[in-house]
C-alpha positions in Angstrom: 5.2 2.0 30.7 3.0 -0.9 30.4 0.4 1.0 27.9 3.3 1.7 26.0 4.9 -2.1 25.5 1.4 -3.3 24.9 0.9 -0.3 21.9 4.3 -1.4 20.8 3.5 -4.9 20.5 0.2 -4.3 18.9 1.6 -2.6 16.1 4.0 -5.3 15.5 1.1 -8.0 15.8 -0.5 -5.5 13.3 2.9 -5.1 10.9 3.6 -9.0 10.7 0.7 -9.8 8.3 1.3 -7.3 6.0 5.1 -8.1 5.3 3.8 -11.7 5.4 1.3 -11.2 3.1 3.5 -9.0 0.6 4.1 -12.0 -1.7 4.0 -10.2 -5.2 7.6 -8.2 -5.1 9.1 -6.5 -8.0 12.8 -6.0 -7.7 12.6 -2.2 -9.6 16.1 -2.2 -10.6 15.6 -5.9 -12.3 12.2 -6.0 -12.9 12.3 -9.6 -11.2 9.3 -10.9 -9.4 10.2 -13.0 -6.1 7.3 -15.0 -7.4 5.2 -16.3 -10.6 2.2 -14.4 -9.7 1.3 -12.0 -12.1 3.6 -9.0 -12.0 3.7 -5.2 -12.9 4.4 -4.3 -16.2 7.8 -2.3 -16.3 6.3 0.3 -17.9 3.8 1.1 -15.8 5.9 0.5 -13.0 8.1 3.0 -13.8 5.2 5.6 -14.6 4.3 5.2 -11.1 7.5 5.9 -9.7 7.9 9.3 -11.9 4.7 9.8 -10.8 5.4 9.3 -7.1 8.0 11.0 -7.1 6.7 14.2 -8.4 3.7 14.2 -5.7 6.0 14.2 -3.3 7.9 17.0 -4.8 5.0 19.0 -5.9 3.7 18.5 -1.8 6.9 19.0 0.3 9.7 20.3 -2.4 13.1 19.1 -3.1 14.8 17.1 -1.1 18.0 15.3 -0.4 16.4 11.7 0.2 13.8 12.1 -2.2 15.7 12.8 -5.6 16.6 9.6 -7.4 14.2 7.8 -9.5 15.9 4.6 -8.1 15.1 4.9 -4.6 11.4 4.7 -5.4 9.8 1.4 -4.7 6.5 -0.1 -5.8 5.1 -3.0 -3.8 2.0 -4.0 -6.3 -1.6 -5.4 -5.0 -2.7 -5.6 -8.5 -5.3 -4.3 -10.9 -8.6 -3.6 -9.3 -11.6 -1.7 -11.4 -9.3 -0.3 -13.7 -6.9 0.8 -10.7 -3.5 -0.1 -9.9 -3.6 -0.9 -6.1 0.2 0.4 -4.9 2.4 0.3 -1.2 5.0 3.0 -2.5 8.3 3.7 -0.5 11.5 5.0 -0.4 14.6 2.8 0.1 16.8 5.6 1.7 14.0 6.0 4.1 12.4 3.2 5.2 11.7 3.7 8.7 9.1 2.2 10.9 6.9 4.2 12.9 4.2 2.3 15.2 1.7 4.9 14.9 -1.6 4.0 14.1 -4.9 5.4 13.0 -8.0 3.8 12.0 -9.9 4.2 9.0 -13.3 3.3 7.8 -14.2 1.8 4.4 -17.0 0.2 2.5 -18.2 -0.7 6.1 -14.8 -2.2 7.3 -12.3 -0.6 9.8 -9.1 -0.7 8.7 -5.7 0.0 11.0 -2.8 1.4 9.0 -0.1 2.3 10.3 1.7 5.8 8.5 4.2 3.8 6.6 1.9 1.1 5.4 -0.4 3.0 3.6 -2.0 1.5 0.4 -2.9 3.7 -2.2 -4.9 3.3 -5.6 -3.4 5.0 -8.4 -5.4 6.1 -11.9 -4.5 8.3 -14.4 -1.4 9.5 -12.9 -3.3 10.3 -9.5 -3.0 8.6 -6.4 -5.8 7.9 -3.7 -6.2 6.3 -0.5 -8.5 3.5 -0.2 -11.2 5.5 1.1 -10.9 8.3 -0.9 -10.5 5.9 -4.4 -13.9 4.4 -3.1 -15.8 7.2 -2.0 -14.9 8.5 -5.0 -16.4 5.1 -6.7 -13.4 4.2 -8.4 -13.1 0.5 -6.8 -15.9 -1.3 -5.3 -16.6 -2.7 -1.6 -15.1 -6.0 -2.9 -12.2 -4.4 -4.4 -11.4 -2.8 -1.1 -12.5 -6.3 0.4 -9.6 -8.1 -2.0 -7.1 -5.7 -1.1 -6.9 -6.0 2.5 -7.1 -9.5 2.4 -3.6 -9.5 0.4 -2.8 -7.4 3.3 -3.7 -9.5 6.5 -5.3 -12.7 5.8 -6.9 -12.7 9.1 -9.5 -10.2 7.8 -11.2 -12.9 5.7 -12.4 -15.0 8.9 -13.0 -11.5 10.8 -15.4 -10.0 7.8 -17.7 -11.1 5.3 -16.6 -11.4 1.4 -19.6 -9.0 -0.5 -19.6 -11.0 -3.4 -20.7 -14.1 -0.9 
């Protein structure tokens, strides 16, 4: 019982900076920003919800939750190499689930939990981190810029590469 409080309360230790962190929000019905950072264009925003969308059509089929355009939601990291880096969800579904798995990239371990996924999306594709760098599409200090929008811890735990 104990292991699984403390697992619990990790993960929520874990979750906190990243909903912190989230500071850049478009509103996709509005296009608003909840701030004057630089936002998403419209546009693009809405290619990568048709494009979303589809994937997850195209890998598990039709479905009852995953059907409307306007449940789609982008939660935008910004513009890295040429690559939009992306949080995608879906509003009828969002759901919390405290697994996690670890992950290493450009010489950093990451801890995602399943719904807090990044992704980098080019050309109508989407990656995860590791794959969009092993795949040399962003850099070590892309991946370095990302997470730090993601916990801001990570910055006094890990070395900038630019440094």
């Amino acid at each position: 019982m104990f292991k699984r409080i403390a697992l619990l309360s990790l993960c929520a230790i874990l979750l906190v900076p990243l909903f912190v962190s989230c500071q850049d929000i478009t509103d996709t019905n509005t296009g608003n920003s909840t701030t004057s950072a630089p936002t998403l264009d419209a546009e693009l925003e809405l290619k990568i919800r048709e494009d979303y969308l589809q994937r997850f059509i195209d890998l598990h089929g039709e479905s009852e939750n995953w059907n409307n355009l306007k449940d789609i939601s982008v939660w935008w990291y910004g513009n890295y190499s040429g690559c939009e880096a992306v949080r995608m969800w879906n509003k009828r579904i969002l759901t919390l689930r405290p697994m996690t798995f670890e992950v290493e990239i450009a010489g950093y371990t990451f801890v995602f939990t399943v719904d807090d996924r990044v992704y980098v999306y080019k050309d109508s594709e989407f990656y995860t981190l590791k794959e969009a760098y092993d795949a040399k599409l962003i850099t070590q200090n892309d991946v370095y810029n990302i997470w730090l929008q993601l916990n801001q811890d990570f910055a006094e735990q890990n070395s900038n590469p630019k440094r």
